[in-house]
BAKE-940098 format. One record per residue (C-alpha): residue number from 1; chain; x, y, z. Coordinates in steps of 0.2 Angstrom, whole numbers. Each point is the difference from the previous one (the first is absolute). Last residue first. Layout:
BEGIN
PT NUM A X Y Z
...
REM end
This chain:
BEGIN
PT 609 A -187 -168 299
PT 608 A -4 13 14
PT 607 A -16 7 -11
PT 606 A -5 19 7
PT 605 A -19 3 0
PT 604 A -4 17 -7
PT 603 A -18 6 3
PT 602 A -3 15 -14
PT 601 A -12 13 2
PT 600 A -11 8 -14
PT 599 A -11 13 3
PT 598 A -14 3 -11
PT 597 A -6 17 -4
PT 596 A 6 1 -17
PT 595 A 5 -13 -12
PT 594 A 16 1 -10
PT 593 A 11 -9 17
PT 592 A -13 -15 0
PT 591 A 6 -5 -19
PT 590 A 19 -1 6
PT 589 A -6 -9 16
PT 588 A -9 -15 -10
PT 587 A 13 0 -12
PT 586 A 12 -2 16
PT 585 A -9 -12 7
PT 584 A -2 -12 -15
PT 583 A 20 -3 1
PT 582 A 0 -17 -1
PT 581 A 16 -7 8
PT 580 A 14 -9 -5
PT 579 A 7 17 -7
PT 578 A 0 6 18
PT 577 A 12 -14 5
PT 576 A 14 8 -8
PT 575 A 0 16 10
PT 574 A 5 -12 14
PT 573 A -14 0 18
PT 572 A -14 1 -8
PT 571 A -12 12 6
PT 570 A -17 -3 1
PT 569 A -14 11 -3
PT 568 A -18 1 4
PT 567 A -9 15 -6
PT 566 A -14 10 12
PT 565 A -10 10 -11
PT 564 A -10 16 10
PT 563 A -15 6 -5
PT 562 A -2 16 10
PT 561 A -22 3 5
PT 560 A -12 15 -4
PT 559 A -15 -12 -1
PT 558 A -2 4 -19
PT 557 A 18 -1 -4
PT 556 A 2 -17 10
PT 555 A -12 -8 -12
PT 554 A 7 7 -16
PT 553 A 19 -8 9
PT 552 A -10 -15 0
PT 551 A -5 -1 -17
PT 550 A 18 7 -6
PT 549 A 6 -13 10
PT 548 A -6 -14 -7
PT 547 A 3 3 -17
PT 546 A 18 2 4
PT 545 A 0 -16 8
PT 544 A -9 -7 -16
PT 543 A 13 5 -11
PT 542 A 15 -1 9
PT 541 A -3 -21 5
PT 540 A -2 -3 -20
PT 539 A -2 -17 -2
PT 538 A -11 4 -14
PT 537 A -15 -8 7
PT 536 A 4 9 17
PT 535 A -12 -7 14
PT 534 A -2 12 15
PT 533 A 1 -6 18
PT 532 A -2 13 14
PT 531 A 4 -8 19
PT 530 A -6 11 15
PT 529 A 13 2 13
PT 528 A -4 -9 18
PT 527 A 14 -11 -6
PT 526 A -6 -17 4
PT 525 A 13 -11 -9
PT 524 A -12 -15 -3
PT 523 A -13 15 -9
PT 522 A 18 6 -11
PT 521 A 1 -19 -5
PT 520 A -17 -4 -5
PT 519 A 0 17 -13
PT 518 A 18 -2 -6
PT 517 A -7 -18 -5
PT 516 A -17 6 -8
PT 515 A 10 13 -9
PT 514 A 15 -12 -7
PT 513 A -13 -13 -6
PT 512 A -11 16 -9
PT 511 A 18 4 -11
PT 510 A 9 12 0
PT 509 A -3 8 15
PT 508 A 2 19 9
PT 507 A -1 1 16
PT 506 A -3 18 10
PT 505 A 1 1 19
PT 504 A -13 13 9
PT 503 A 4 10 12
PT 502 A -14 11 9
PT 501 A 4 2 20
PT 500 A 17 11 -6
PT 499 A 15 3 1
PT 498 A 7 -13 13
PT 497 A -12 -13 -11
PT 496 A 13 4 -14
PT 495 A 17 -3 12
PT 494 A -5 -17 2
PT 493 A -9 -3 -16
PT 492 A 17 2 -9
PT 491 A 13 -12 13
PT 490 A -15 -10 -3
PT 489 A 1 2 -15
PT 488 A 21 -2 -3
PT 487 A -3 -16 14
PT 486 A -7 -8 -16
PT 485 A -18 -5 -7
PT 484 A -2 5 -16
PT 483 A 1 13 -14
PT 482 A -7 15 12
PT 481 A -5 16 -6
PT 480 A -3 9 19
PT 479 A -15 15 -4
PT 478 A -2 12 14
PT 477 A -13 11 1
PT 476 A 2 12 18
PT 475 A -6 4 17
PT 474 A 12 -7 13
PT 473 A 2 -18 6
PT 472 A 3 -7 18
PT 471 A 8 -17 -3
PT 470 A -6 -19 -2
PT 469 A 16 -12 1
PT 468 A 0 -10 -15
PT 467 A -3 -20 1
PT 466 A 14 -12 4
PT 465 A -7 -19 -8
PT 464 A 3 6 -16
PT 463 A 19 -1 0
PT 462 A 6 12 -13
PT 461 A 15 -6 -12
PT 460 A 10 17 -6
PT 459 A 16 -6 7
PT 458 A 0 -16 -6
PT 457 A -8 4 -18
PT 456 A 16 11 0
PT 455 A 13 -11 3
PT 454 A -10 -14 -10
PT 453 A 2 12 -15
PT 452 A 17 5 0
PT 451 A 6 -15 4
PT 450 A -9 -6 -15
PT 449 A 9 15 -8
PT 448 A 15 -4 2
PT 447 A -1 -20 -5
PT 446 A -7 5 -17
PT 445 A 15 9 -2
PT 444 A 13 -12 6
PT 443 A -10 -12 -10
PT 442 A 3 13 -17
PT 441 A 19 1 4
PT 440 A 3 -20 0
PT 439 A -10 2 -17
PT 438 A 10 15 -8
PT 437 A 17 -5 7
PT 436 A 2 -19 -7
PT 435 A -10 4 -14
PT 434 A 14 12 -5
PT 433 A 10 -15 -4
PT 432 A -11 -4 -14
PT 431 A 9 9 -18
PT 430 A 17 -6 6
PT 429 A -4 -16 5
PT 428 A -8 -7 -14
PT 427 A 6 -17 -3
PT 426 A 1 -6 19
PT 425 A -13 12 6
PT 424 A -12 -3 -14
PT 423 A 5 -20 -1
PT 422 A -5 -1 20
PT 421 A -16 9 -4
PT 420 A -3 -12 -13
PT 419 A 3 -16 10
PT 418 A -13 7 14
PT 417 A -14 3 -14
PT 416 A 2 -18 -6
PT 415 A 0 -6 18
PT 414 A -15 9 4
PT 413 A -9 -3 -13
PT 412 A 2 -19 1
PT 411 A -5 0 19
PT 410 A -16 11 -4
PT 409 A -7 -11 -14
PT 408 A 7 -16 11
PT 407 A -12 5 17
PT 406 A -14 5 -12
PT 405 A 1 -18 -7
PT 404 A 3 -7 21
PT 403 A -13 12 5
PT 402 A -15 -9 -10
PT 401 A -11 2 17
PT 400 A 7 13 11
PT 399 A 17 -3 9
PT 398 A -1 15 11
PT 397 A 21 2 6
PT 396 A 6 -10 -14
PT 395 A -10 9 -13
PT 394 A 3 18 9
PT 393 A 19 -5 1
PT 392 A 1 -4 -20
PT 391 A -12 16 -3
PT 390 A 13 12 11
PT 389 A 17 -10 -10
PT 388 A -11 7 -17
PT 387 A -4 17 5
PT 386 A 19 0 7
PT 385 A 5 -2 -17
PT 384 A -10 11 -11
PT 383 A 2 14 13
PT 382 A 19 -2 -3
PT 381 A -3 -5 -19
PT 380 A -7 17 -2
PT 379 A 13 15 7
PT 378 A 12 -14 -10
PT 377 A -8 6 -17
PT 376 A 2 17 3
PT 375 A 17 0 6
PT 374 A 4 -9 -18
PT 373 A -9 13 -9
PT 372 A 6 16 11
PT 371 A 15 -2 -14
PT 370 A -12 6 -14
PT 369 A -6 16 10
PT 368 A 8 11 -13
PT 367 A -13 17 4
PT 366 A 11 11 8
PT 365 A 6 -13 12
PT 364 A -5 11 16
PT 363 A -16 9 -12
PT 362 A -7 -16 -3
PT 361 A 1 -3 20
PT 360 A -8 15 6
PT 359 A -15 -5 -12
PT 358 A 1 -16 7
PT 357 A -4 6 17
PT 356 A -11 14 -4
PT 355 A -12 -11 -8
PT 354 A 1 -14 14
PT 353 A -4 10 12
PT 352 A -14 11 -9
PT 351 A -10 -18 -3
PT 350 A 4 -5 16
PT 349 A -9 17 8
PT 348 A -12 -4 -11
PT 347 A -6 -15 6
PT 346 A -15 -3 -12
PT 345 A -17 7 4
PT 344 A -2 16 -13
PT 343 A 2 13 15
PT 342 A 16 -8 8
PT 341 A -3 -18 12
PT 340 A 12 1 15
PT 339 A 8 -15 4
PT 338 A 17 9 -5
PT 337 A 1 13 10
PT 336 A 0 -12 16
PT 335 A 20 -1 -3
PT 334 A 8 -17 -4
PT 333 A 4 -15 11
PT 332 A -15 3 11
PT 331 A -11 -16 -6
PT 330 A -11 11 -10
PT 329 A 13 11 -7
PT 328 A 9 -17 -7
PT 327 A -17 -5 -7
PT 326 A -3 16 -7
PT 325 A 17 -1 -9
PT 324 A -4 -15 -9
PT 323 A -17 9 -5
PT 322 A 9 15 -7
PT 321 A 14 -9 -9
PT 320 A -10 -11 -9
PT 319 A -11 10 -13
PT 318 A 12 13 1
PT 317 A 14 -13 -5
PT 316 A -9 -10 -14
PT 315 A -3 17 -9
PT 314 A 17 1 -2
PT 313 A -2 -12 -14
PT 312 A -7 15 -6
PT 311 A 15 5 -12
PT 310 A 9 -15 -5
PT 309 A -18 -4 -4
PT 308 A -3 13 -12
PT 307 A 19 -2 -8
PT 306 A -4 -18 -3
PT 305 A -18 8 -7
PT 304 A 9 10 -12
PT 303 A 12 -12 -6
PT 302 A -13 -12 -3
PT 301 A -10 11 -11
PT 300 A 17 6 -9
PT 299 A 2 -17 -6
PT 298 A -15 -1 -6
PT 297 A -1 16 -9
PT 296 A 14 -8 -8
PT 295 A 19 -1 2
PT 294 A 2 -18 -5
PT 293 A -13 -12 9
PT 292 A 10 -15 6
PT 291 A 16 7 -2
PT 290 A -5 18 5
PT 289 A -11 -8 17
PT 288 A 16 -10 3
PT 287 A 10 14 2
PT 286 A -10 12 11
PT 285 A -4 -15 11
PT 284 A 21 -1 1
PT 283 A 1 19 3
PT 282 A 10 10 -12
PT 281 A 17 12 3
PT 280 A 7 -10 13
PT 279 A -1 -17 -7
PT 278 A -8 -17 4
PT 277 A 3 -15 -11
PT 276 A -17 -5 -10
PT 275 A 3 -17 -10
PT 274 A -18 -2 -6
PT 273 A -2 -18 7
PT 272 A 8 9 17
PT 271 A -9 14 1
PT 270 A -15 -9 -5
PT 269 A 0 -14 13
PT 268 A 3 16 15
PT 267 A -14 10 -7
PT 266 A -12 -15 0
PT 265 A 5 -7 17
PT 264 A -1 18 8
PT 263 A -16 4 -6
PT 262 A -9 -17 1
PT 261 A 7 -1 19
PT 260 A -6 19 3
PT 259 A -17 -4 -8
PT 258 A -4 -17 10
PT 257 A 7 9 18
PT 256 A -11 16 -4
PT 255 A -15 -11 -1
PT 254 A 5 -10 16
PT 253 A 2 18 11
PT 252 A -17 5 -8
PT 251 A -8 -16 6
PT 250 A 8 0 17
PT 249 A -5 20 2
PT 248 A -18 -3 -4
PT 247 A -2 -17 12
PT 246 A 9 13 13
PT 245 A -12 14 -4
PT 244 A -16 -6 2
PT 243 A -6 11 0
PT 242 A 11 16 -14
PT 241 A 19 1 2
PT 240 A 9 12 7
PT 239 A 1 -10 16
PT 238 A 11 -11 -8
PT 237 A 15 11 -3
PT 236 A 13 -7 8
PT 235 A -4 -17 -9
PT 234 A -1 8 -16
PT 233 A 20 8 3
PT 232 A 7 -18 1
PT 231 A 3 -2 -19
PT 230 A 9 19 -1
PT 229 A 17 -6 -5
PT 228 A -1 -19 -8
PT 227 A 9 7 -16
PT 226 A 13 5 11
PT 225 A 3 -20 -1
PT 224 A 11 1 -15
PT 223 A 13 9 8
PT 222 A -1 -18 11
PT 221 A 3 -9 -13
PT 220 A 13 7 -8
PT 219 A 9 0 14
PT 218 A -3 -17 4
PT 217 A 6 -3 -17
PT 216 A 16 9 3
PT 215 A 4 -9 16
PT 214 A -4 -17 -10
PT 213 A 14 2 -13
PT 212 A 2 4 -16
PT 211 A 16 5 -7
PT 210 A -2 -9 -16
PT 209 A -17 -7 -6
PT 208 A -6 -17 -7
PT 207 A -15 4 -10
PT 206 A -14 -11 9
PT 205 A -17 10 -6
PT 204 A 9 5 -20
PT 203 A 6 18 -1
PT 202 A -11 12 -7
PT 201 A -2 11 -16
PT 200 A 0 -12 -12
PT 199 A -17 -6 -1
PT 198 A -5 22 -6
PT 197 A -19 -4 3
PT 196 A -13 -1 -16
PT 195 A 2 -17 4
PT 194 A -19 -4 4
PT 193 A 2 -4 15
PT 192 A 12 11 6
PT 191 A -11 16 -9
PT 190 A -15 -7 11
PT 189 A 10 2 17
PT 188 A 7 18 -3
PT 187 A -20 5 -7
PT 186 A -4 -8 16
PT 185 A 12 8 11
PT 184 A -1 17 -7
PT 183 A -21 -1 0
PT 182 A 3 -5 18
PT 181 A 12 13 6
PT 180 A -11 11 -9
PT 179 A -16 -4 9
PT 178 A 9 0 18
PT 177 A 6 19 -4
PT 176 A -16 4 -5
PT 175 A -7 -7 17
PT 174 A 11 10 9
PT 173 A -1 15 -8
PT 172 A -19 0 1
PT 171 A 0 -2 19
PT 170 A 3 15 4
PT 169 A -11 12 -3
PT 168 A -13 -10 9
PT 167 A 11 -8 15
PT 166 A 4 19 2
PT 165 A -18 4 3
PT 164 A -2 -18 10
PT 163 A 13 5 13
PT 162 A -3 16 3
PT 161 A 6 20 -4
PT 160 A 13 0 10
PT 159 A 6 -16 -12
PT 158 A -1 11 -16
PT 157 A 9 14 7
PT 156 A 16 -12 6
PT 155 A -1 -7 -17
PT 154 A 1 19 -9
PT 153 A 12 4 14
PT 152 A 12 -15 -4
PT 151 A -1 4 -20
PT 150 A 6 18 6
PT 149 A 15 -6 7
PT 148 A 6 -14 -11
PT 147 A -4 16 -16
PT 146 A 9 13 11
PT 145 A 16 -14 4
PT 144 A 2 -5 -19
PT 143 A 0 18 -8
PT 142 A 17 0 -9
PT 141 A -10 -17 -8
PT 140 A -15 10 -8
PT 139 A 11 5 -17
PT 138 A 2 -21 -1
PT 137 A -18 -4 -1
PT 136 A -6 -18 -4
PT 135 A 19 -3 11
PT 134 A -6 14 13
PT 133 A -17 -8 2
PT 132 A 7 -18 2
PT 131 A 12 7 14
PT 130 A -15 8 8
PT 129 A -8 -19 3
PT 128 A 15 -1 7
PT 127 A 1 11 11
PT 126 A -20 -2 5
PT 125 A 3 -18 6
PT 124 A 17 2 7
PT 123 A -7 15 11
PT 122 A -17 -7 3
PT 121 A 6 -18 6
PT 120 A 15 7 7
PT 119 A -14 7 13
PT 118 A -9 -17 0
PT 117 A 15 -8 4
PT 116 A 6 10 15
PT 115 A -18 -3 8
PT 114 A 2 -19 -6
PT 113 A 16 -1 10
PT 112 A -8 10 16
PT 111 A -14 -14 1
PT 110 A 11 -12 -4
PT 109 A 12 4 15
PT 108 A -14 6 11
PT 107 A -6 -16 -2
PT 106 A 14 -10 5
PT 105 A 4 12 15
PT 104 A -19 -3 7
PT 103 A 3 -20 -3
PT 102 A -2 -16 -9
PT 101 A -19 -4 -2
PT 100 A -7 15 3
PT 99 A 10 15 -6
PT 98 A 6 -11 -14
PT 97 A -18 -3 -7
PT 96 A -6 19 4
PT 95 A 16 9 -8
PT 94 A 0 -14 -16
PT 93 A -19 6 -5
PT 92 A -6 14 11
PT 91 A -19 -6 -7
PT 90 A -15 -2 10
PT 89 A -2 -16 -8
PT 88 A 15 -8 9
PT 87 A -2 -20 -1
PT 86 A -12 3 -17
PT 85 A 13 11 -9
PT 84 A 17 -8 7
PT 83 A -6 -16 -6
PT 82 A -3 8 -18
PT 81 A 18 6 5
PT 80 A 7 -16 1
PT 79 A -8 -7 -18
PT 78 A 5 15 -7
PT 77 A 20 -1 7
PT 76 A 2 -19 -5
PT 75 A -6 6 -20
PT 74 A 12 13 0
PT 73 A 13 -13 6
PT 72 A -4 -13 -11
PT 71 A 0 16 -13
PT 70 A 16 7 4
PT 69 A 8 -17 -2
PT 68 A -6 -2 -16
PT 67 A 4 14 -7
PT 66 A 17 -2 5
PT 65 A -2 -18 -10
PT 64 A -2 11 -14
PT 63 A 11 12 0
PT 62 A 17 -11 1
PT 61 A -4 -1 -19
PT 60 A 8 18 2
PT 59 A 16 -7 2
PT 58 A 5 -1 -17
PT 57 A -1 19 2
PT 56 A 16 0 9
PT 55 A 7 3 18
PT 54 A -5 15 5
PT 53 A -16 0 -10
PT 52 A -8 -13 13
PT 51 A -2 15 13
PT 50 A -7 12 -13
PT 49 A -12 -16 -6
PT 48 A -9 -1 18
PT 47 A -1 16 2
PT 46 A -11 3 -17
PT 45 A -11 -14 4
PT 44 A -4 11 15
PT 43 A -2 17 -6
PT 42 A -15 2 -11
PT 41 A -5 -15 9
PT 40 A 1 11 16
PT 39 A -17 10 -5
PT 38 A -12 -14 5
PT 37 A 7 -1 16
PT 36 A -1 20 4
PT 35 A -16 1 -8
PT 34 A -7 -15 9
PT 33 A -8 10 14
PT 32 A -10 14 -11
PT 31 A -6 -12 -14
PT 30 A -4 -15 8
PT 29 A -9 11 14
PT 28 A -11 9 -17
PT 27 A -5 -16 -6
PT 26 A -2 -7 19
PT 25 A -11 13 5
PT 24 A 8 13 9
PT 23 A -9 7 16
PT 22 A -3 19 1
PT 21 A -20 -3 1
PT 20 A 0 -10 14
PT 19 A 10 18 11
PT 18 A -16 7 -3
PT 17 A -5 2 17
PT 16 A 16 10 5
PT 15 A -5 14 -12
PT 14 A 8 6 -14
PT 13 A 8 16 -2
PT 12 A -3 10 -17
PT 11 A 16 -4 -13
PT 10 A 19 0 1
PT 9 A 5 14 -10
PT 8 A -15 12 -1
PT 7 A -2 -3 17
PT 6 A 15 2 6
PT 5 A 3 16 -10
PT 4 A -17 6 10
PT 3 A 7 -4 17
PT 2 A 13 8 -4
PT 1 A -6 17 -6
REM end
């Protein structure tokens, strides 16, 4: 019944050789990773503006240089992660960049702030896009968290069911919303010049202003600068993208660049030419689309969209998430479950992860995720900042030809990025402390399990050069599933050819490389124990194993002869540990137990560590 669910929800399984055909082109990649920038005009200009509010609205002139500034350094941090892109094309973004060029603890600390991130991504993302239901829809609004909640399943659904088919569905909001930010901007641009705009409504570039000072416009900026959250998520993500997929994922990354600066620019100039002052009740996009528009099906057109990709800028974080966290995994900082391919090819377990993650979270603040805001910007200016400092040291260290312009790119991204991390703590302290726990917390982690995994790659290393001592064997079939070579097998094929003269060890691969590998290795070890390799195209090691026997155990029936399964085990040492673990053996053991005349043994090996 389970099985059959599934497949109704996510779709048949795919197989590994059409892993090409689940790769974005760079209309639908521009779509699925830039929904998370592309969403934070709606919010942006409108932080920018709240901030100026305290002191009068003949500040808001102060807009425009803002602007400016978040631009230059928009513009620094495209330029650095095109770099980023062609020096690192496997992807990993700021984790891989600061991992090799300034450290193991740097990286972990922007890998672990961009895994926070990505989880506020979805739960800010999704809450507010809620909010914009509840306000079209006030009866809905005692019913904020179910709605959150089950807008992250639907998105969760989508991205189990692959990258391309979710790509599909949705990429429509996205680009709808960019078409009507850009009718708004244009009509907004035309009415100026041609005086149909209220010329009153703003103060005079230069007005003399009481009260300002330079702390309150670097607070202004940098609330401004969470319109720069989710820029770096295309260079995590490269191998999404179709051959040759770092000149795609440049190209795409420079598009979304050129529309996120038009958006932003636009929106801010007509906010303050229109004289739009934030409120609770009405968003600031919400009131410029009624002035310029009135309260049309044009205005309503934009206001639906806004609320679209409020919605799937979540999108951003599935699409990232899992990949970032299968370079952790890969390098032993996160656990092995999350290399692992699901049915439709995508990472599924990161996809599940991050899903329940935010979910837990939406339900924690019961939907009013607006003070995660500021946090979630600094879970992205730390990775944007070390990513930077990383490409300085990579061009001093290398010095490839032109290094000196990608040398100054990198240097003035860097320090931008540094001096609004400093204004977030110094103005925001209150909302980013946390920072301070999460991220030291997450290394910690990471650090755990590493341990945890060279502690057991230590104990279970083989040496090749000691064969396995031949022994007397009785009359039996005995099947040994192995996953490799480790002192667990041979601990396994030990005791196996004490049962019998007739064992056989079972290998199932993913992939022909790992076969042919497995198969070299297990001739150098010398085991006297016949090697059976079979190739899963679904990755399935159950599946064929089972099939496996059930022809063997035929075989045995008709000579009279027990099948016996022989299971390796080994036993962490914490009950913590176990969860770092794939836990293939026991699926394999649980489907054994329903079949009858097969005996199934298992060979525990007891980790120290």
């Amino acid at each position: 019944m389970f099985s059959k669910i599934k497949r109704i929800l996510i779709g048949r399984p795919l197989r590994s050789n059409e892993l090409q055909s689940q790769k974005l082109s760079n209309l639908k990649a521009l779509a699925v990773l830039s929904s998370d920038a592309l969403s934070s005009v709606a919010y942006g200009p409108e932080q920018i503006l709240i901030v100026l509010a305290t002191i009068s609205v003949l500040a808001f002139w102060y807009s425009l240089p803002i602007a400016v500034g978040v631009l230059i350094l928009l513009t620094a941090l495209i330029l650095s992660y095109r770099q980023i892109i062609y020096a690192y094309p496997n992807g990993g973004g700021a984790y891989m960049v600061a991992k090799e060029n300034l450290g193991t603890n740097f990286g972990l600390i922007a890998g672990g702030s961009l895994l926070v991130d990505y989880i506020l991504t979805v739960a800010v993302s999704v809450s507010a896009g809620t909010d914009a239901i509840t306000s079209a829809f006030p009866i809905l609004h005692p019913f904020t968290v179910e709605i959150a909640v089950g807008i992250v399943a639907i998105i969760t659904l989508l991205n189990l069911r692959g990258l391309t088919e979710s790509a599909s569905i949705l990429a429509y909001p996205v680009y709808l919303f960019v078409l009507a930010l850009l009718i708004l901007i244009v009509v907004g641009l035309y009415q100026i010049l041609t005086g149909h705009a209220p010329a009153n409504a703003h103060t005079a570039i230069g007005t003399p202003v009481m009260g300002i000072s330079l702390f309150l416009i670097l607070k202004a900026f940098s609330s401004g600068c969470s319109a720069l959250t989710g820029v770096e998520a295309i260079s995590n993500a490269i191998p999404n993208f179709k051959d040759p997929a770092p000149k795609n994922a440049a190209f795409t990354l420079a598009v979304m660049g050129v529309i996120l600066g038009v958006l932003f620019s636009g929106i801010v100039f007509l906010a303050y030419w229109y004289g739009i002052t934030p409120s609770e009740t009405e968003t600031v996009l919400s009131k410029l689309g009624s002035s310029v528009f009135g309260r049309n099906a044009v205005y309503y057109y934009i206001q639906a969209t806004t609320a679209l990709i409020l919605v799937l800028a979540a999108n951003t974080g599935f699409s990232a998430f899992p990949l970032l966290a299968f370079n952790l995994a890969k390098d032993k900082f996160m656990p092995r479950a999350f290399t692992v391919r699901g049915d439709r090819l995508g990472y599924s377990n990161g996809i599940v992860t991050l899903g329940l993650t935010s979910i837990l979270l939406i339900i924690a603040f019961e939907g009013n995720t607006e003070n995660l805001i500021p946090l979630y910007a600094v879970g992205v200016f730390i990775p944007f900042s070390l990513s930077q400092t990383g490409m300085v040291v990579k061009w001093i260290r290398s010095k490839p030809e032109g290094w000196v312009s990608k040398l100054i790119v990198s240097l003035l991204g860097a320090l931008i990025c540094y001096v609004i991390l400093i204004i977030f703590f110094i103005t925001k302290f209150e909302h980013v402390w946390m920072t301070l726990i999460f991220i030291p917390l997450c290394v910690m982690i990471f650090r755990k399990i590493h341990q945890h995994y060279l502690a057991v790659g230590e104990q279970l290393r083989v040496n090749l050069a000691h064969k396995l001592i031949d022994m007397e064997n009785a009359k039996n079939v005995v099947i040994v599933p192995v996953a490799g070579i480790t002192k667990v097998v041979a601990q396994s094929l030990v005791y196996a050819k004490s049962l019998s003269d007739h064992v056989m060890a079972v290998y199932v691969a993913s992939s022909p490389e790992a076969m042919d590998r497995m198969e070299k290795e297990w001739e150098n070890w010398q085991t006297g124990v016949r090697l059976v390799t079979l190739y899963s195209l679904y990755r399935s090691v159950l599946t064929p194993l089972s099939e496996f026997i059930d022809t063997v155990k035929a075989q045995a029936d008709q000579s009279g002869a027990t099948v016996t399964v022989i299971m390796p085990q080994f036993i962490t040492k914490k009950w913590w540990h176990s969860f770092l673990h794939n836990q293939s053996g026991f699926l394999i053991m649980a489907y054994l137990l329903r079949m009858k005349n097969v005996n199934i043994t298992i060979v525990p090996y007891h980790l120290k560590k």
